[in-house]
N, C-alpha and C positions, 0 to 999 in steps of 0.2 A: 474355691478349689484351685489348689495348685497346677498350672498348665505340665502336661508332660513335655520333656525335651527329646527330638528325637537326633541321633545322629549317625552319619555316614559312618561305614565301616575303619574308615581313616582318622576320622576325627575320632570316635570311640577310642581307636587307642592310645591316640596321641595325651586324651584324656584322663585314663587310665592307666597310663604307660605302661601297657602290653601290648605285643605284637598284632598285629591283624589274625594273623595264621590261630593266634588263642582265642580271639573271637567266635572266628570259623568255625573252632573245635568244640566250644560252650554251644554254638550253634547248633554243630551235629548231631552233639551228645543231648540236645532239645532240654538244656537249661534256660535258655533264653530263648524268643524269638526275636523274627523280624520281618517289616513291615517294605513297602515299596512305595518310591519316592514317583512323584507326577513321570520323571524322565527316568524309573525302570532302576533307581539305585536301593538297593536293601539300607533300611534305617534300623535303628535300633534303641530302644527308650533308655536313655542315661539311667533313670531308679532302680531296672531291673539290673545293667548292667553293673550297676554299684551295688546289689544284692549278691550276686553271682561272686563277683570279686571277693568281698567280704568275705564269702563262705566256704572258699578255695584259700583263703588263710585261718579257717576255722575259725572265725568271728560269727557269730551269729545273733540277733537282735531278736524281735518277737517269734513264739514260739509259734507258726499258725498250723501246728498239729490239732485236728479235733476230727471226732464223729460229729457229721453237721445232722440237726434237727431243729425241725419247725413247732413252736408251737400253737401253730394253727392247723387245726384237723379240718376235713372236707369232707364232702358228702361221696366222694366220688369213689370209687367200686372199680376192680380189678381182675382179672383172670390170670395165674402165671402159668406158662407152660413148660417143663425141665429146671425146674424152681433149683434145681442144685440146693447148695448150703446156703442159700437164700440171702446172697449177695445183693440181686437187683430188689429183691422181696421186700428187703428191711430198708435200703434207699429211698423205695417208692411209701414203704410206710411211714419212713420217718419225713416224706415229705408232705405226709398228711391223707395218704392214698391209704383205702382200707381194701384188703383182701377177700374176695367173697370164697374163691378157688385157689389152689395150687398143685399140680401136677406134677411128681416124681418118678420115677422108675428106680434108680438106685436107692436100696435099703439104707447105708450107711449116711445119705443125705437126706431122705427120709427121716431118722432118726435122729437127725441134729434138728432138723425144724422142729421135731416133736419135743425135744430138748426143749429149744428156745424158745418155741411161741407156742405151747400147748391150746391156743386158742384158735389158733388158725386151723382152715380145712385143708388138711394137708392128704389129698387122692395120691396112695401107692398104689398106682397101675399102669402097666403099657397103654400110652396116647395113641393108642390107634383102636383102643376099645373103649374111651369114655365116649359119651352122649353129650355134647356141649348146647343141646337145642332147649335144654330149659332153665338155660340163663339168656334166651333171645331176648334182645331187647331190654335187657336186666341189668348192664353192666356197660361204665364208663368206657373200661381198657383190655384191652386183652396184649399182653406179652410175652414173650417167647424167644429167650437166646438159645435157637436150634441150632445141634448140632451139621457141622455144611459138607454132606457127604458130596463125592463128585456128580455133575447128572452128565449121564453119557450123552443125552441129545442136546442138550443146552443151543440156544440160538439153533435150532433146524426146521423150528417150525412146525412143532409139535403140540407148541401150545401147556396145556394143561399135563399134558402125559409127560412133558418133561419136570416135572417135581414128582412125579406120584411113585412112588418106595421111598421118598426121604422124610427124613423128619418138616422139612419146609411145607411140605401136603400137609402134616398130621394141623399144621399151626396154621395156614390157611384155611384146612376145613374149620378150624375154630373157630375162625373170623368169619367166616362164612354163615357158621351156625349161630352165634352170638349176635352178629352185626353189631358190636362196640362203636362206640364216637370215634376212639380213637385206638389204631392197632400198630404196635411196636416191636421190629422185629430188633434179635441184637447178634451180631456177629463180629470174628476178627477182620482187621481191615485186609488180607490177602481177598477174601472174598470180593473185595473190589477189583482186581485183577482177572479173577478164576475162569476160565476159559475164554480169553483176553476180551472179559465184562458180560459176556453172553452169561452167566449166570446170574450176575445179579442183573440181570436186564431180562431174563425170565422172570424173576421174583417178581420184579414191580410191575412187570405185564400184568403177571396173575394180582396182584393187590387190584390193582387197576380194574382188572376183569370183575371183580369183585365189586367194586364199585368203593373205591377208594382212590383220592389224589394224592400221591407219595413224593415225597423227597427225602435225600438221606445224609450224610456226616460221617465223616471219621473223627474222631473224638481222642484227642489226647489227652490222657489220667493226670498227667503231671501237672497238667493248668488246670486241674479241677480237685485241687486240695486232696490228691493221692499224692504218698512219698514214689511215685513207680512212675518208669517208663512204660506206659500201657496207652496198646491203642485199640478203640474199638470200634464198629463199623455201626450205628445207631439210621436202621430205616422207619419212618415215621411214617403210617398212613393213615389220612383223615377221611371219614366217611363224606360224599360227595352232597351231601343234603345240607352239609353244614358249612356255616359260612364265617368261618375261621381261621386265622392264621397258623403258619407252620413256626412253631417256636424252637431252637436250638441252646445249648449254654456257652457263652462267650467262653472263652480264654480267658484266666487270671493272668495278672501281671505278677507270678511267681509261685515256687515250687516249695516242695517243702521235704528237706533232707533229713536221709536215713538217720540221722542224730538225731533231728527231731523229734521226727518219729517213733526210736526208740529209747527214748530218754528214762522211763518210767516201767516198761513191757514186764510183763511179770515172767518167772522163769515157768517154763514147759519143759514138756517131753522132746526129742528131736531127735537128728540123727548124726552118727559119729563120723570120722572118716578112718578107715584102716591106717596104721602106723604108717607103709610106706606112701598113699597117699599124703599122711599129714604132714610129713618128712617136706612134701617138695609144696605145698600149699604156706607151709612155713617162710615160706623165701621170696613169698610173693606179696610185693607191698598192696596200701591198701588202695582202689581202683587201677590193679594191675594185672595184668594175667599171665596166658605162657610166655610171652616174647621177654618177660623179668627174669625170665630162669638162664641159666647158664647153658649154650647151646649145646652140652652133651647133654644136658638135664633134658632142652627142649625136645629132641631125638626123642630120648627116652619116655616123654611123658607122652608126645603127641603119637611114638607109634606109626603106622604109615599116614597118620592125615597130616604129619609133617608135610610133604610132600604135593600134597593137594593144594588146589586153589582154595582163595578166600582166606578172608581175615581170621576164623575159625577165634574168633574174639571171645566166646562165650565157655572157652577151654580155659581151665586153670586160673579161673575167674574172679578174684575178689572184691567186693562190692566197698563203695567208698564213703565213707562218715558224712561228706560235705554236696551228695548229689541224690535224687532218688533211688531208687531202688532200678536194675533191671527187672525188664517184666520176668514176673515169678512163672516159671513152671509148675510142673505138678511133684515133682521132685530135684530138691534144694543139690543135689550131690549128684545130678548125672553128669557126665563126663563133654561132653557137649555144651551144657548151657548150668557152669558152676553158678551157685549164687553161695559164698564164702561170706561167711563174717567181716563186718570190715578190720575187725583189730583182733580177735580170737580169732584160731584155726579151728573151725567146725564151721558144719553147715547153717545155715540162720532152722531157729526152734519154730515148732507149731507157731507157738504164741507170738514170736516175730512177722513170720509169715499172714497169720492174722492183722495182726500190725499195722505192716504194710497198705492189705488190703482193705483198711481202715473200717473192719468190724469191730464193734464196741468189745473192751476186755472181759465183761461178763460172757461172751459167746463163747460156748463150747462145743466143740466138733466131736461128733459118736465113730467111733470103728478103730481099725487100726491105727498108727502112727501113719504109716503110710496112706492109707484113707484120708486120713485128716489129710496129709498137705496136697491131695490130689482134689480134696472139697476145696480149698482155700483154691490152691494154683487154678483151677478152673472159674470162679466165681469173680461174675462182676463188682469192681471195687464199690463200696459201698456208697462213701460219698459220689463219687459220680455216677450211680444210680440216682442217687439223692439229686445232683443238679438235674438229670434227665428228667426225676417226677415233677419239681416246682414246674418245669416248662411244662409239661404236659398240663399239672394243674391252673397254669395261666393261659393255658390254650384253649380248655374247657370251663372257666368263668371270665375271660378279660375284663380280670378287674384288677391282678398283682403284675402286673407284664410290668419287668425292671429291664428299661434299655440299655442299663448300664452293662446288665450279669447274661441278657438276654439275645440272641439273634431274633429278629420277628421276621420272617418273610408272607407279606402280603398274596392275598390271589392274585394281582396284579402283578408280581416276579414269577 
């Protein structure tokens, strides 16, 4: 095996001969990471660095787009909860996890599962009316990317009463009623912040209470064979009888660009932009936004949030050939958070957006236009559902644990 080389931010570019400051910005913009040196200096692995570079002169070498699957199936059994268009569902499936349950409340997501996987138990009903007591004891996992409404008492000491109206109750009670091996919650990473931590430091009380030892991760998409900038807040809890490690998925050593990704994409449905919109998205190169416009234009486009703080970077937004994708919203053309074609003026199509969120091109989304890219924008990327399941599946047989792809934290951490 080839040793990796790592180097100082100085040396990198002297290497490369690019400025530091372009580092910084491949940094930001989380094309590359980096690592810290015994004495506190950020290193940087030369291969990815010479990946990066390459693909900022549109050179590009293997293509490592793909839906990831296993073919090794497992014994092991699942509960979802708010299954949406079955992002995590098909992750966990194709990582060898078999569905006993899955729980929806919207129709139009509903009806894509039934779409896709007519096999599966797919319950249309409000989760605060199912009976989850006769799959106790029945079932490996129970999952659930609950929606994170705010809890007014968070951290006062309420205990238990501060989740109960949110959906994090309905998913708790499940785990409660189930008792799974292992219970996985999934949220965006602000919930790590949300009432500065007192909320998710109610959740994992209550996991705790529960009789579960938790640890949890924020998860960036784009080192887990997603084309997107996506982050997700992945809490892990193991039941306390069991005497098992907590498994996470490493960090790849590279991302894989919007080119790649949509090399192939078949054409969809999608959405237009009105002439005088298309007029000024026109002018706007590709990974460029409003600040490329002409400062009467910028006025003009931005309206009073000219004027406002912040970078307002996700205005007039065109997404770039040679980097992932910004995290997709639920709609490609709101004014706020563009996500533009990188070389056509239009919005990126369903089946882009699909793409992206690396669900297999047979998948097809039921309802409106609009539905559709609100199922996709919401739904966890597929593949990095997919790395989240093998972990889970190497945490409940330790017999595949790869230390290479794998985080293992011991009881003893």
């Amino acid at each position: 095996m080839v040793k990796k080389v790592f180097l100082t931010i100085s040396e990198a570019a002297e290497k490369l001969s690019v400025s530091a400051d372009t580092i910084r910005r491949w940094e930001k913009k989380g094309l590359i990471k980096s690592s810290r040196s015994e004495i506190n200096y950020r290193l940087f692995a030369l291969d990815e660095l010479q990946r990066v570079l390459k693909k900022t002169k549109g050179i590009h070498g293997k293509n490592n787009y793909k839906v990831l699957k296993t073919t090794k199936k497992t014994n092991f059994t699942s509960i979802e909860l708010f299954a949406g268009a079955g992002g995590t569902a098909l992750g966990f499936e194709n990582a060898g996890i078999k569905h006993v349950l899955l729980n929806e409340f919207d129709k139009h997501c509903v009806a894509t599962l039934h779409k896709n996987r007519p096999e599966w138990n797919v319950l249309h009903q409000d989760v605060a009316k199912v009976d989850f007591l006769e799959w106790r004891n029945k079932v490996d996992i129970v999952q659930g990317g609950f929606p994170c409404q705010s809890f007014s008492y968070a951290g006062k000491g309420l205990g238990f009463g501060d989740t109960r109206g949110t959906l994090f109750f309905q998913f708790l009670r499940c785990v409660k009623e189930v008792k799974p091996k292992i219970a996985m919650g999934e949220n965006v990473r602000g919930l790590v912040k949300h009432d500065d931590g007192k909320t998710l430091s109610t959740m994992i009380k209550e996991l705790e209470n529960a009789g579960y030892r938790v640890k949890w991760r924020v998860l960036r998409a784009q080192y887990h064979d997603v084309p997107q900038k996506r982050e997700r807040l992945i809490i892990m809890g193991i039941r306390n009888d069991l005497n098992i490690p907590f498994i996470f998925p490493k960090e790849k050593d590279y991302t894989i660009s919007l080119r790649e990704a949509l090399a192939d994409v078949p054409v969809t449905v999608g959405q237009q932009y009105p002439e005088k919109k298309k007029k000024i998205m026109d002018l706007i190169p590709p990974g460029g936004y409003w600040k490329d416009l002409p400062p009467n234009l910028q006025k003009e486009y931005l309206g009073g949030s000219y004027y406002l703080g912040g970078g307002k970077t996700g205005m007039a937004r065109r997404l770039s050939w040679d980097e992932p994708s910004l995290t997709l919203t639920c709609a490609p053309a709101q004014k706020q958070t563009e996500r533009c074609h990188p070389e056509e003026t239009r919005p990126l199509t369903v089946g882009e957006y699909a793409r992206i969120q690396t669900f297999p091109k047979e998948w097809m989304f039921m309802g409106s236009v609009g539905s559709q890219y609100k199922q996709i924008g919401n739904a966890v990327p597929v593949n990095l559902s997919y790395h989240v399941g093998r972990c889970i599946t190497a945490m409940l047989d330790n017999k595949e644990i790869d230390t290479k792809s794998m985080e293992v934290i011991t009881l003893k951490n």
